[in-house]
Backbone bond lengths (Angstrom), bond angles and torsions (degrees), N, CA, C in turn:
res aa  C-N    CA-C-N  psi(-1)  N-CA   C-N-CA  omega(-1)  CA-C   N-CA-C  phi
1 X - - - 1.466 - - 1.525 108.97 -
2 X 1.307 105.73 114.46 2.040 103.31 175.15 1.762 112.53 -60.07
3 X 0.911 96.79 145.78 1.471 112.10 169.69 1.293 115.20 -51.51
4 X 1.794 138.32 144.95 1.328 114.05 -179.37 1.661 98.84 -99.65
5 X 1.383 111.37 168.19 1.589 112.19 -156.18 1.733 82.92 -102.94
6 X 1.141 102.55 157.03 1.582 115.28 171.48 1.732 102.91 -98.43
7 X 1.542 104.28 128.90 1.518 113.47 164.50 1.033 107.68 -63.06
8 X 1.633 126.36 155.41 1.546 134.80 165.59 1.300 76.65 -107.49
9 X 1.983 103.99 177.73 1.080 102.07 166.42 1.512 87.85 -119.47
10 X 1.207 129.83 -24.82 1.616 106.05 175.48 1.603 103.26 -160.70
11 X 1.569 115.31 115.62 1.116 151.76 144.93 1.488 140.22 -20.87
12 X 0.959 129.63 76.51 1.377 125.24 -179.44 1.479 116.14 -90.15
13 X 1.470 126.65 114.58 1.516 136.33 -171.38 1.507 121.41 -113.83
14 X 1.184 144.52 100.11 1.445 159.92 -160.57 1.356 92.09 -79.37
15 X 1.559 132.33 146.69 1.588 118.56 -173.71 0.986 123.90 57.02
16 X 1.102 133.65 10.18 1.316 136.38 -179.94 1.950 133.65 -45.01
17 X 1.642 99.85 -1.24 1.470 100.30 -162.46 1.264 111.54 -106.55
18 X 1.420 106.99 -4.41 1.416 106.57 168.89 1.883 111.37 -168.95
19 X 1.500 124.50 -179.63 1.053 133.10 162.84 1.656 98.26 79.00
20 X 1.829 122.97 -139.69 0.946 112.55 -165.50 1.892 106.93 -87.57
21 X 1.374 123.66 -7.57 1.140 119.65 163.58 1.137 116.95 -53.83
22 X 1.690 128.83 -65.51 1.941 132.50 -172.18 1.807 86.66 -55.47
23 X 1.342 114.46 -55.38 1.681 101.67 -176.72 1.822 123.98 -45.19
24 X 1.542 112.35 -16.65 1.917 126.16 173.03 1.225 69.32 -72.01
25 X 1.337 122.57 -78.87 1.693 122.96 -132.88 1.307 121.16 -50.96
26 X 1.430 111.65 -37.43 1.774 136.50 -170.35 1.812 85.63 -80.86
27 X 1.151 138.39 -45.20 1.283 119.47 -170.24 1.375 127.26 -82.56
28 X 1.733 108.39 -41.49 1.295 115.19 164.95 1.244 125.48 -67.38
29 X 1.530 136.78 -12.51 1.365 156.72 172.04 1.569 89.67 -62.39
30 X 1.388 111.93 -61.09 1.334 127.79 -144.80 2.401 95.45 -66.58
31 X 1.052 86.33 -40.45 1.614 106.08 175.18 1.421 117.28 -63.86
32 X 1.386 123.81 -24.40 1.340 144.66 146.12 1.778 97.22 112.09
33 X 1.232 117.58 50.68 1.752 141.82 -154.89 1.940 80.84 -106.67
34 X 1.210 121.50 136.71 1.851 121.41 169.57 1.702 78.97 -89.63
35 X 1.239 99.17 179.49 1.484 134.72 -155.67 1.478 122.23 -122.68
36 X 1.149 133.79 127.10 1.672 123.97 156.37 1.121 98.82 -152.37
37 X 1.558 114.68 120.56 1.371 117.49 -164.82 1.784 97.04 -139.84
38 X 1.229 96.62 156.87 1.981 117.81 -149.26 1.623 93.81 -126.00
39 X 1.219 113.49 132.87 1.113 103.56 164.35 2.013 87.71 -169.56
40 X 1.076 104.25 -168.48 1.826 131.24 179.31 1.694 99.89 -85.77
41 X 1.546 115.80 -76.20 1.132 130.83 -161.31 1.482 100.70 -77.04
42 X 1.346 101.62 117.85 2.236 108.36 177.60 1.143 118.86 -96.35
43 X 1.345 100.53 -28.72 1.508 98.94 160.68 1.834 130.00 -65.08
44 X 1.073 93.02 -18.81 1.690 95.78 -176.89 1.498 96.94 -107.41
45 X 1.021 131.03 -37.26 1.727 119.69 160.38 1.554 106.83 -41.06
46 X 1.405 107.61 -64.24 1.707 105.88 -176.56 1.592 121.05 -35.99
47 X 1.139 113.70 -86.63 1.727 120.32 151.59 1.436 104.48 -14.30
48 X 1.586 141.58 -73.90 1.105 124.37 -151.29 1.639 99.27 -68.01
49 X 1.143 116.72 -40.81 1.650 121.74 -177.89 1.339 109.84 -58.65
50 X 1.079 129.30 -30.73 1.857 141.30 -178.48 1.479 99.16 -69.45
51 X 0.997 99.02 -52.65 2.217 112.92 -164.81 1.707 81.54 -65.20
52 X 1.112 123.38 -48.44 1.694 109.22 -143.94 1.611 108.71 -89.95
53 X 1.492 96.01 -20.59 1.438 91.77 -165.27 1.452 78.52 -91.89
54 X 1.278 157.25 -36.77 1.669 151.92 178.27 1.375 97.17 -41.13
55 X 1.676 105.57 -69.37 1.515 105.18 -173.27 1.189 118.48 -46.23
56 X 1.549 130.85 -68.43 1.595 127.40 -167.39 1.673 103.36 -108.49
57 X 0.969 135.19 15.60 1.370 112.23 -172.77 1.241 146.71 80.49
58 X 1.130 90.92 15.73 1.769 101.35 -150.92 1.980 93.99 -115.92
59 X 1.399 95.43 148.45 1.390 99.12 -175.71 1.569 107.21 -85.89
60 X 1.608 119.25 123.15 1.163 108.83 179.77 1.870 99.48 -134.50
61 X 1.424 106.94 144.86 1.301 121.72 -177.62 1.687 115.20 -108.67
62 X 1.060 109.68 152.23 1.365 123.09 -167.74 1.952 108.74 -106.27
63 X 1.055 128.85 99.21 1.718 118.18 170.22 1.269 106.65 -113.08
64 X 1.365 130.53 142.47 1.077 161.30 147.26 1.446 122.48 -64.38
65 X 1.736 120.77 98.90 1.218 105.19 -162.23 1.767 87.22 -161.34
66 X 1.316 100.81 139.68 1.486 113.12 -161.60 2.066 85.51 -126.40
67 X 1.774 109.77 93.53 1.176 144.65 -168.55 1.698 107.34 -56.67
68 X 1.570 102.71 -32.29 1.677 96.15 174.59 1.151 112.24 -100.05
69 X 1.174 113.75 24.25 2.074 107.94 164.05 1.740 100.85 -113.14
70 X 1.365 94.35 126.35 1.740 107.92 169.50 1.734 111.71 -27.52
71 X 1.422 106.90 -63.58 1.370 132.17 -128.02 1.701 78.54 -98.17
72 X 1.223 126.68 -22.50 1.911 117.44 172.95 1.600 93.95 -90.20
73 X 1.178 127.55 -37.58 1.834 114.57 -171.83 1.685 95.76 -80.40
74 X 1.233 142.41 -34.33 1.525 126.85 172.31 1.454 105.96 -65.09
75 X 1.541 132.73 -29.05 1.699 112.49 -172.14 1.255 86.69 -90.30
76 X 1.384 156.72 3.94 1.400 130.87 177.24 1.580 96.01 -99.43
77 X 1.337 120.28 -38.10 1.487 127.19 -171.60 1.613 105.49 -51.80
78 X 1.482 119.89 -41.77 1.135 126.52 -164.51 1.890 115.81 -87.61
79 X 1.679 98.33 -30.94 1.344 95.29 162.70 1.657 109.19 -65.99
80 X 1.333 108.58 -65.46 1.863 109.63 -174.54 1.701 99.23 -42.61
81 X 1.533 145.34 -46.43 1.197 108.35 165.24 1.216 160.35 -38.04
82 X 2.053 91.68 -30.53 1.459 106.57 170.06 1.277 132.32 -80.86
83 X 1.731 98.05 5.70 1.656 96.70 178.89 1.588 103.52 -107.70
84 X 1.433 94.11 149.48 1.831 83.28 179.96 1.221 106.68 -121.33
85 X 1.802 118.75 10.08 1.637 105.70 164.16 1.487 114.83 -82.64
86 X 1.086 123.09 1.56 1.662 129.00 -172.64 1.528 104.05 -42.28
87 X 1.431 126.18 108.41 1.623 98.06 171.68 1.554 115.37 -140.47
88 X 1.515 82.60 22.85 1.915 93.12 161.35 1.779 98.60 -148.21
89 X 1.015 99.06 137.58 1.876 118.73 163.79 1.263 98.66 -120.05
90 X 1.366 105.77 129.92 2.185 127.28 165.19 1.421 91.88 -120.91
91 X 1.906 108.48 99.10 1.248 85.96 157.37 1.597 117.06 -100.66
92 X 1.167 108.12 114.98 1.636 110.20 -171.12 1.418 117.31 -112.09
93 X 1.313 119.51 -3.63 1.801 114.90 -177.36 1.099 102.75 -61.61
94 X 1.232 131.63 132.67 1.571 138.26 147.54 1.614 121.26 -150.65
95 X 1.009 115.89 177.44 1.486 117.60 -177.54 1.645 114.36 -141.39
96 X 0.878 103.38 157.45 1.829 113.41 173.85 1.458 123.86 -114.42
97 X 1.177 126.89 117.64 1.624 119.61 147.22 1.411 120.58 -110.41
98 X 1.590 109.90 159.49 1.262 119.12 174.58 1.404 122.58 -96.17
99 X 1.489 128.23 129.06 1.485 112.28 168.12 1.820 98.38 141.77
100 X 1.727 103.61 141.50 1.614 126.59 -173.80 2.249 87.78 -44.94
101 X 1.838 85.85 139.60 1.738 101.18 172.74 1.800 89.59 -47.89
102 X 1.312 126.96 -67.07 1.441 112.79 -173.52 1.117 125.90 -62.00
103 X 1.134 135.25 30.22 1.396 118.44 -167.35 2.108 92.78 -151.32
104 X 1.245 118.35 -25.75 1.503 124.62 -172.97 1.359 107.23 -93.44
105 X 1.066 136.36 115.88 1.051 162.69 76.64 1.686 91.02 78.23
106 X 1.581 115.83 85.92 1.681 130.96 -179.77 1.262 94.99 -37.47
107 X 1.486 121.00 -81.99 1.361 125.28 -128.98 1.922 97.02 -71.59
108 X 1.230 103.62 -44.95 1.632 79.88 159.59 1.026 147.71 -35.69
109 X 1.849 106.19 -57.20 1.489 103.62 -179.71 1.515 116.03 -73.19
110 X 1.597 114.75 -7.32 1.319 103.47 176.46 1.675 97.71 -71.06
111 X 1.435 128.25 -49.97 1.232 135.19 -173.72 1.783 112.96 -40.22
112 X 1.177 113.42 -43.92 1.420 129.34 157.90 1.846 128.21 -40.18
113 X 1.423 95.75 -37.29 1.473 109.03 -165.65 1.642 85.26 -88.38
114 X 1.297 123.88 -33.73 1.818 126.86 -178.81 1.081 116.17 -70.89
115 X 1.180 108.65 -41.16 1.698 110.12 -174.04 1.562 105.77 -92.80
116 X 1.320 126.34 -39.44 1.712 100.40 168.75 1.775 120.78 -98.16
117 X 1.483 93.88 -8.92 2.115 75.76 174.55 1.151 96.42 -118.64
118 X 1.571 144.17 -36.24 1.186 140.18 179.54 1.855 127.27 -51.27
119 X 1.241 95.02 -60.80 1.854 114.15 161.91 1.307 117.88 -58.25
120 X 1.525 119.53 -42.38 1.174 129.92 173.72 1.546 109.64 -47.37
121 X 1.546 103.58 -54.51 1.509 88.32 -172.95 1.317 121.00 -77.57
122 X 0.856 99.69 -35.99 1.905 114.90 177.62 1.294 107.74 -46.49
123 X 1.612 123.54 -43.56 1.575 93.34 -171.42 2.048 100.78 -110.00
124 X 1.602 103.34 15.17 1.524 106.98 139.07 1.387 135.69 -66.22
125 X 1.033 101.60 -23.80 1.861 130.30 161.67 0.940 120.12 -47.32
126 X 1.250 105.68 -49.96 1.838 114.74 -143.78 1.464 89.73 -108.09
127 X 1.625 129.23 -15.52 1.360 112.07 -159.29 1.497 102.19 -123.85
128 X 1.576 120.51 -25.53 1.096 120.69 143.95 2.170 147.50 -4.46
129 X 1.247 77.86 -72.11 1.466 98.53 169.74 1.638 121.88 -49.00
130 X 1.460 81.55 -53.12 1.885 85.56 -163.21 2.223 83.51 -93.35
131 X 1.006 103.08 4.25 2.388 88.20 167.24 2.035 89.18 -84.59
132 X 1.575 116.74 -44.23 0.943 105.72 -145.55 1.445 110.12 -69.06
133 X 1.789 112.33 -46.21 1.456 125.83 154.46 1.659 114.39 -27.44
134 X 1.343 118.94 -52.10 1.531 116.74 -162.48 2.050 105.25 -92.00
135 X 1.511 94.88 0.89 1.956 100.75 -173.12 1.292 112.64 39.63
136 X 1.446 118.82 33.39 1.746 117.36 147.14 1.522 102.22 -147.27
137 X 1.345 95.95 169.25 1.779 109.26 -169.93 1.613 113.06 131.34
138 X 1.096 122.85 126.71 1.249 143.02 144.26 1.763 141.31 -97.59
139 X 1.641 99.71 137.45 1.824 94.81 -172.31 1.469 85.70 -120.32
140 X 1.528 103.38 124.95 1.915 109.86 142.18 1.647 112.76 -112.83
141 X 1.600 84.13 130.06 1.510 111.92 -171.62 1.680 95.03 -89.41
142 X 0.948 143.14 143.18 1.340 154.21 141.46 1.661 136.67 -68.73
143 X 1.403 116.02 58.14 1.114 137.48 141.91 1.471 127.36 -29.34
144 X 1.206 126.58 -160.54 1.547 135.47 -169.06 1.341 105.79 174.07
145 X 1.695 106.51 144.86 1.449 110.27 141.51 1.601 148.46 -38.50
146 X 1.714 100.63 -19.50 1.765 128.99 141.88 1.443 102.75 -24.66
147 X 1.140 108.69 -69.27 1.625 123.53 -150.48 1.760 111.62 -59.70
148 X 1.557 96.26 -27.56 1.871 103.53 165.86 1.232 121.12 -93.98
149 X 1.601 114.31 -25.85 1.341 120.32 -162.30 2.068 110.16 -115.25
150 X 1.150 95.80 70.15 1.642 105.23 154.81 1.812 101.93 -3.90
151 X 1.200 120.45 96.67 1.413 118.59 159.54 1.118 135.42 -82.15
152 X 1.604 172.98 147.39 1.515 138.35 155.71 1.762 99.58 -75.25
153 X 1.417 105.15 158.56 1.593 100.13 156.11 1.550 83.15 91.13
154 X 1.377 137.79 -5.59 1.634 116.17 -151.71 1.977 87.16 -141.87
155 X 0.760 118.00 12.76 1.738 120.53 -150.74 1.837 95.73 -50.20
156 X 1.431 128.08 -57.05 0.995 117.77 163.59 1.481 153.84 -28.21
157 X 1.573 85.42 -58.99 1.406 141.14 175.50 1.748 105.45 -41.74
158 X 1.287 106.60 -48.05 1.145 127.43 -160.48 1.471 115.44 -95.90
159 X 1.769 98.19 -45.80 1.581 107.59 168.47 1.566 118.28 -78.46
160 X 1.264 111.12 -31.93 1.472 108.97 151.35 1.642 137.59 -25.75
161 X 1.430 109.25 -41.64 1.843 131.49 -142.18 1.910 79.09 -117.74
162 X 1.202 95.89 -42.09 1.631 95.41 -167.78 1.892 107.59 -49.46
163 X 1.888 91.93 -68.34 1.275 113.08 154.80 1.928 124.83 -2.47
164 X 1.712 100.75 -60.85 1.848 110.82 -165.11 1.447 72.59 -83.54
165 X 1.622 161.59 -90.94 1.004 149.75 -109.91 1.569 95.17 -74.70
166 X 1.103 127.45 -38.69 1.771 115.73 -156.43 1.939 93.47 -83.79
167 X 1.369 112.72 -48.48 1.467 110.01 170.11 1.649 116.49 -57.46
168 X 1.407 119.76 -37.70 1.363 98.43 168.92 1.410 126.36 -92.93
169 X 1.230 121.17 30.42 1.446 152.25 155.49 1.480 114.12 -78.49
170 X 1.178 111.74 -43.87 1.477 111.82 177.08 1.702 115.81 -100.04
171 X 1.494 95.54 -41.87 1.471 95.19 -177.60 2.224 103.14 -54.99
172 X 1.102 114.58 -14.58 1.858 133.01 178.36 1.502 97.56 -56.30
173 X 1.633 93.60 -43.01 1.688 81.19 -153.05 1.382 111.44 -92.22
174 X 1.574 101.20 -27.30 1.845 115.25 169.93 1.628 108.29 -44.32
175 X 1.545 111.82 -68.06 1.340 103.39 -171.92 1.298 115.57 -96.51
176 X 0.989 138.79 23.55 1.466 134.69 148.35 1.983 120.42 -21.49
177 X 1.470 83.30 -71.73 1.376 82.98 178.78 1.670 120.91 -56.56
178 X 1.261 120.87 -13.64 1.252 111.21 -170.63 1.452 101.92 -90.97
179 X 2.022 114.28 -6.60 1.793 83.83 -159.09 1.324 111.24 144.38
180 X 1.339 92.79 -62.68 1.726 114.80 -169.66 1.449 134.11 -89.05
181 X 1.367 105.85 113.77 1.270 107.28 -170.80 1.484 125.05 -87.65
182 X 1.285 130.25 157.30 1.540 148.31 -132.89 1.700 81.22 -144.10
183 X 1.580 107.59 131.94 1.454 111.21 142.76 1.467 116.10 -153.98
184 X 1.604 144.33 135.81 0.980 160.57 176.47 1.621 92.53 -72.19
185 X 1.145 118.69 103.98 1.937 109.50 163.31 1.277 114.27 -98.00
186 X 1.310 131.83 124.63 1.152 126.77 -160.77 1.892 114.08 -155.19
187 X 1.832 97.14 82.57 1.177 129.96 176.59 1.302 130.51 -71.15
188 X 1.138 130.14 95.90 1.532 144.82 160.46 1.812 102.32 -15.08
189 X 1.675 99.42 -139.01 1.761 98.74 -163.33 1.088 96.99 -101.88
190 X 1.723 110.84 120.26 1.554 98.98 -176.61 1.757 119.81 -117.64
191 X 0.861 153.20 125.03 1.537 122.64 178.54 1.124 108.86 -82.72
192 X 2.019 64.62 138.29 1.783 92.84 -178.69 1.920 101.29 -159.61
193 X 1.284 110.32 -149.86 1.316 87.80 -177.65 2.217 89.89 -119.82
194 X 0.753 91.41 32.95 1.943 112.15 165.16 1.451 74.72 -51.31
195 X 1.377 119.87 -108.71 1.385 149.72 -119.70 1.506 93.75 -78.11
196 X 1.349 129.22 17.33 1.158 120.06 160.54 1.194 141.06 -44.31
197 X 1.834 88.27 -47.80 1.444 92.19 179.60 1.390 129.94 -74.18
198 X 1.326 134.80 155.38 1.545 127.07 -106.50 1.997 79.09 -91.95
199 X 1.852 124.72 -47.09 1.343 99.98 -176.25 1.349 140.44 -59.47
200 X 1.422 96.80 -24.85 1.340 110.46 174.75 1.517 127.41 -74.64
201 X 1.248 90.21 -12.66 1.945 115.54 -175.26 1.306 97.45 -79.99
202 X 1.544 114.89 -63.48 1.261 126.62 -173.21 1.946 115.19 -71.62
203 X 1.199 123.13 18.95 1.109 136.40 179.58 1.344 111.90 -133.22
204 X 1.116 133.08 -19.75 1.334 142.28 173.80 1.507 116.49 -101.33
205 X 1.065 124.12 -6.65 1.259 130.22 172.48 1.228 93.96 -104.07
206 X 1.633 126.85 -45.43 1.617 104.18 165.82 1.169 162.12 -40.84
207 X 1.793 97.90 -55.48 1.038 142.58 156.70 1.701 138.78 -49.63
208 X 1.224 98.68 -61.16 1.825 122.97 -165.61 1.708 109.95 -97.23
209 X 1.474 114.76 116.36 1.336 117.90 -171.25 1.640 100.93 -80.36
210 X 1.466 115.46 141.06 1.515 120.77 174.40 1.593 121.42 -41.05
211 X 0.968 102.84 -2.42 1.905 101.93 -166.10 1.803 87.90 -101.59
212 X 1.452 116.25 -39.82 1.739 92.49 165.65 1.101 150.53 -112.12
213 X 1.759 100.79 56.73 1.474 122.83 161.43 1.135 108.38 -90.16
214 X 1.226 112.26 158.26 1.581 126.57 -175.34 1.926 96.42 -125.73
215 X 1.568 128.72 152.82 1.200 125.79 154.43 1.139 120.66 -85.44
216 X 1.330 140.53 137.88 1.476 136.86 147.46 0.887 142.96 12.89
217 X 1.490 110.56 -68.96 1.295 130.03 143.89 1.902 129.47 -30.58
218 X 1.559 89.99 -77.18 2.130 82.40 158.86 0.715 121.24 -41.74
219 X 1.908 139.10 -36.40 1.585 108.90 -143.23 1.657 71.41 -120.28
220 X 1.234 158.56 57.93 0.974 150.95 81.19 1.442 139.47 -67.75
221 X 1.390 107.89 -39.88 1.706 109.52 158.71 1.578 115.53 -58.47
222 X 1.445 126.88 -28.97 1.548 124.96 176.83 1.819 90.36 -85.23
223 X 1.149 141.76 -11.07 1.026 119.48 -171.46 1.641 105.50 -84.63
224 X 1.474 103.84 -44.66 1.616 112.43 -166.14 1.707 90.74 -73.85
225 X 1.258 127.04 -41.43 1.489 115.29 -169.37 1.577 117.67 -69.51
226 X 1.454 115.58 -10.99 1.606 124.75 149.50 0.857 136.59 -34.07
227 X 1.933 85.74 -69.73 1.900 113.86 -167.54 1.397 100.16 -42.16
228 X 1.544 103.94 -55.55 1.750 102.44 -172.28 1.038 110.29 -62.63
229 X 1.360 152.76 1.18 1.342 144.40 165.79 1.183 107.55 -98.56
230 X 1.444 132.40 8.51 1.227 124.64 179.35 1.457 134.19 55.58
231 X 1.755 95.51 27.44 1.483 108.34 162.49 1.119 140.17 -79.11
232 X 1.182 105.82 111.48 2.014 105.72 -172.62 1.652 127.06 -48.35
233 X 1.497 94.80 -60.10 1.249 104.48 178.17 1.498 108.04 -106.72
234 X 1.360 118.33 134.70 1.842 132.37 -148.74 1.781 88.12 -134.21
235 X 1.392 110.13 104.70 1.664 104.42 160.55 1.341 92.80 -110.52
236 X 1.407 121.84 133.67 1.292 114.60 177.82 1.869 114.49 -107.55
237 X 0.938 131.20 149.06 1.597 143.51 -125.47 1.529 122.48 21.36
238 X 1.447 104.40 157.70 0.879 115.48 179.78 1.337 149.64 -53.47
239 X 1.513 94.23 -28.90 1.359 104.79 172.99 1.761 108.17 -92.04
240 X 1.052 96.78 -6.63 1.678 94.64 173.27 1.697 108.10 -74.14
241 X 1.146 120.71 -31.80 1.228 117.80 -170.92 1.442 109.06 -88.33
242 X 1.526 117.56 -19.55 1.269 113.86 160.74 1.536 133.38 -73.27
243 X 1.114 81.35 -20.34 1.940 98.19 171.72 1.599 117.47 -61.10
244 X 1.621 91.61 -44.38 1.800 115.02 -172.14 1.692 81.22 -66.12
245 X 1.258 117.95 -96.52 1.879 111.61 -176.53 1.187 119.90 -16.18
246 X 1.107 111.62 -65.85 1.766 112.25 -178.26 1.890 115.38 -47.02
247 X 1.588 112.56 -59.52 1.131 144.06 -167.54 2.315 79.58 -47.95
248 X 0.731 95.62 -46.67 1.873 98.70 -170.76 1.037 140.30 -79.08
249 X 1.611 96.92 -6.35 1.459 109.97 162.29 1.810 119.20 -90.05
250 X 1.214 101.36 163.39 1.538 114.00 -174.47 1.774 100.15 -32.67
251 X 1.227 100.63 -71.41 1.468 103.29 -177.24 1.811 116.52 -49.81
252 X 1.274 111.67 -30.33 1.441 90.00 -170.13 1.329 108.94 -91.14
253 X 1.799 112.12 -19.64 1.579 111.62 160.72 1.566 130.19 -48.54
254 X 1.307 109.16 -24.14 1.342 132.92 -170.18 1.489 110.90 -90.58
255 X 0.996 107.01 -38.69 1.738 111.87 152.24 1.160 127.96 -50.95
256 X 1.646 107.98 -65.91 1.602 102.07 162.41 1.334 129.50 -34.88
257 X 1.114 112.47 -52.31 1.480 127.77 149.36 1.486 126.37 6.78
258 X 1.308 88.95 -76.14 1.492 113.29 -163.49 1.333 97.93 -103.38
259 X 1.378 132.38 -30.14 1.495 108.11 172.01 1.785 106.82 -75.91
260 X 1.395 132.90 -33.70 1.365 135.56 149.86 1.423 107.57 -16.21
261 X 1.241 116.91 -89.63 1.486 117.46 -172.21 1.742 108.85 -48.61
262 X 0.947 133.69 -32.09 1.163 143.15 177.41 1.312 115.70 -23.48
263 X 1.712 78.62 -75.66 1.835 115.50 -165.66 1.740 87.39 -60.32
264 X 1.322 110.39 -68.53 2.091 112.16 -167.54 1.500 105.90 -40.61
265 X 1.423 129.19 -54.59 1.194 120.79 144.69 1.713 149.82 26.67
266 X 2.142 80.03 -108.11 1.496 104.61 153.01 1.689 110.33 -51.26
267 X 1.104 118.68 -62.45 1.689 124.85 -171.83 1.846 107.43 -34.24
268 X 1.889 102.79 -41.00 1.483 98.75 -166.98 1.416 105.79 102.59
């Protein structure tokens, strides 16, 4: 017998314009959850909000919000305070680059550290308060299999993802009592338009055999069918979680290893 899913009544989604974010949006819409979804691109928020609220009915809003500037994550933080039906946050925007901490491109990876642990908390802040006051509400933070598995080429990348899992570890245990549930989601290779960018494109098509991608769709349906179980930490398929085990033993540390030196190597 499946678990029954809990309705939100209204949703707030970071990334929202494509990949496994529009995949929250298309499901919780579908659950009859209203909408406020964050992303860069407004034009493709718009459209997705048109399609969804046509499809199910559901009221969904469009914001425009560029996640690595302070001064755009405090005016969204401060509106989401003023609402007090909020009773799910996905914060899922993030981005990837490839390439050694010395050699990639600073101001990005600082941009990286803003948009998934910095923003993250901030509009955990703001939405917090009024789940704990009302004793329901759930936040999924968007983590990765990164976050267990030491990458080379990813040093940020990795300490970044690590970062949302150990805070939504604690932030679990803080609001428990009120209600509110905490989950670390933390998805292997998924398609989406992540891996767009051209190193990560060109490394994942190298690298990663077709059998361990996951769609959008899955690693959001295993995500929401968690929450209700009150699972903190969410690796979604199976073989992703075997990777994380394996990846942690002597031997698979020792790999890293040696594919590490590899890459510094190749680099020169």
């Amino acid at each position: 017998m499946s678990h029954p899913r809990e309705r939100f009544r209204r949703a707030v989604i970071t990334g929202a314009s494509s990949g496994i974010g529009e995949a929250f949006a298309r499901a919780l819409a579908a659950s009859g959850s209203d909408l406020l979804l964050v992303a860069r691109r407004e034009d493709r928020l718009q459209a997705l909000c048109r399609s969804l609220s046509q499809a199910h009915g559901v009221r969904a809003e469009a914001v425009r919000a560029d996640l690595a500037r302070r001064d755009e994550v405090e005016r969204l933080a401060e509106a989401l305070a003023a609402q007090r039906d909020v009773d799910l946050l996905v914060n899922n925007a993030g981005f990837g680059i490839l390439g050694g901490f010395c050699s990639a491109d600073y101001g990005r990876q600082l941009d990286m550290v803003e948009v998934h642990d910095v923003a993250a908390m901030r509009l955990c802040r703001a939405v917090l308060p009024n789940m704990q006051e009302n004793r329901r509400g759930a936040i999924v933070n968007m983590a990765s299999i990164a976050a267990f598995i030491p990458m080379p080429k990813n040093a940020v990348y990795c300490a970044s993802k690590a970062f949302l899992v150990a805070f939504s570890r604690v932030l679990a245990l803080e609001a428990h009592r009120f209600g509110v549930r905490v989950q670390a989601l933390c998805p292997g290779f998924t398609r989406s338009e992540f891996h767009d960018e051209p190193s990560l494109s060109r490394t994942a098509q190298r690298l990663v055999p077709s059998f361990l991608w996951m769609s959008a769709e899955a690693v959001v349906r295993e995500s929401l069918d968690l929450l209700d179980r009150d699972r903190v930490v969410c690796i979604p398929g199976r073989l992703n979680r075997w990777m994380v085990l394996l990846a942690n033993t002597p031997l698979g540390r020792r790999a890293r290893q040696l594919a590490a030196d590899r890459e510094m190597l190749r680099d020169g």
